[in-house]
C-alpha positions as CSV (number, residue, x, y, z in Angstrom):
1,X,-11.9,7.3,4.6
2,X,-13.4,4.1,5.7
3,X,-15.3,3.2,2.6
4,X,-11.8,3.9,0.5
5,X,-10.0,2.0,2.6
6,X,-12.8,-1.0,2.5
7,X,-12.2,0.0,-1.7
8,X,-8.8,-0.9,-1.8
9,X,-9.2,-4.3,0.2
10,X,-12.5,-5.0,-2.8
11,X,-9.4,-4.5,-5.7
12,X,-7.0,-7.0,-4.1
13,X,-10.7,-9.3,-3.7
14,X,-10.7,-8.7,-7.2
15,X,-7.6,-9.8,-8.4
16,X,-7.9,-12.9,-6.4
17,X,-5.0,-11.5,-3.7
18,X,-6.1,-13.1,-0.2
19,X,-4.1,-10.9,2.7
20,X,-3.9,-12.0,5.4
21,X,-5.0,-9.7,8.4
22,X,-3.2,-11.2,11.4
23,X,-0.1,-10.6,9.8
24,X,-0.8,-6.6,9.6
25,X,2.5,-4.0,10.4
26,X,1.8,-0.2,9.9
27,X,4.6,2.4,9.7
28,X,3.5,6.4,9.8
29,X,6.0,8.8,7.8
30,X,5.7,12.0,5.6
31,X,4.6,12.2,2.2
32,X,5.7,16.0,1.0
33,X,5.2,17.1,4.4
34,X,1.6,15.3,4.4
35,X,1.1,12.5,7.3
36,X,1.1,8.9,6.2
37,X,0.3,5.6,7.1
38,X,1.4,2.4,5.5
39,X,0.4,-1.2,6.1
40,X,1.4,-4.2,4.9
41,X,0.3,-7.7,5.2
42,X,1.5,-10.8,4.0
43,X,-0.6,-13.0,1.7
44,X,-1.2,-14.8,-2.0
45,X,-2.2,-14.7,-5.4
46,X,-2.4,-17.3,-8.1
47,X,1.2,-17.1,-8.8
48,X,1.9,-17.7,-4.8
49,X,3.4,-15.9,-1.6
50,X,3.1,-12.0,-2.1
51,X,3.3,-8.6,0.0
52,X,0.7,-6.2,0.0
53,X,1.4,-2.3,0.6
54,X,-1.4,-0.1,1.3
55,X,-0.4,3.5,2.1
56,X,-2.7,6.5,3.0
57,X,-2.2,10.0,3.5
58,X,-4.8,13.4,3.0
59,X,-4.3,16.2,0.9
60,X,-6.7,19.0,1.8
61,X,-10.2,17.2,1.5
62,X,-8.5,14.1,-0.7
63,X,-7.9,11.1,0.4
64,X,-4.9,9.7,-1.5
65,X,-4.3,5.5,-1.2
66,X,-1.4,4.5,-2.9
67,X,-1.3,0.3,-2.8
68,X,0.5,-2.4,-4.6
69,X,0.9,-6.5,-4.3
70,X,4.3,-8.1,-5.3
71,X,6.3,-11.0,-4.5
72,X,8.2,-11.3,-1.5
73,X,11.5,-11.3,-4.2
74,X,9.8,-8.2,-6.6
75,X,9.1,-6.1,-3.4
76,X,12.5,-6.5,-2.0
77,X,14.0,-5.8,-5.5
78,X,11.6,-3.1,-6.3
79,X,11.8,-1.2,-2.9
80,X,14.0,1.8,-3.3
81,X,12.6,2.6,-6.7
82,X,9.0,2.9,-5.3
83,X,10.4,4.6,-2.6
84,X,11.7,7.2,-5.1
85,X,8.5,7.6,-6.6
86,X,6.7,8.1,-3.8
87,X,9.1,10.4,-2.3
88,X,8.8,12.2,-5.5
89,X,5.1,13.1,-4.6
90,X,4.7,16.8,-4.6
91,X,1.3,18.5,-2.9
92,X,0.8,21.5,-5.1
C-alpha cells in the first residue's frame, strides 16, 4: 500500500501540485461497506491555492486510491457531486 500511496503523491509531483504536509486532516468512513481513509492537504498549482483529496480503501486484495486536486472555490462547489459518485461505488 505504501508504494501506491508514494504513487499518488509522484502524480500530483507530476502535474506540478506542491501539498503541503503539515497541513494534513484524515477522516475514516465507509465506501459500500469497505473501510476508508481520506486525507487532505492544502497546497498549489500553477493556477494557485488548491485542495488535495486522497482517499484509500481495500477491496479484497485491491487497493483502490481515489484522489483529486481542485481549487479551494471548485472543491467547495464540487463537493456533494463527488460525494455522490463515490457513494455510488459498488464492491461486486
Amino acid at each position: 500500500m505504501n508504494s501506491i500511496i508514494e504513487s499518488t503523491f509522484d502524480m500530483f509531483k507530476e502535474h506540478k501540485v506542491k501539498i503541503d504536509q503539515s497541513s494534513k486532516k484524515t477522516s475514516k468512513f465507509q465506501i459500500a461497506g469497505q473501510d476508508a481513509e481520506e486525507m487532505i492537504f492544502t497546497g498549489k498549482d500553477e493556477d494557485g491555492p488548491t485542495v488535495i483529496s486522497i482517499t484509500i480503501f481495500t477491496v479484497k486484495d485491491s487497493v483502490i486510491v481515489i484522489s483529486y486536486w481542485a481549487s479551494a472555490d471548485s472543491e467547495e462547489k464540487y463537493q456533494p457531486a463527488i460525494a455522490k459518485i463515490v457513494k455510488s461505488i459498488k464492491v461486486l
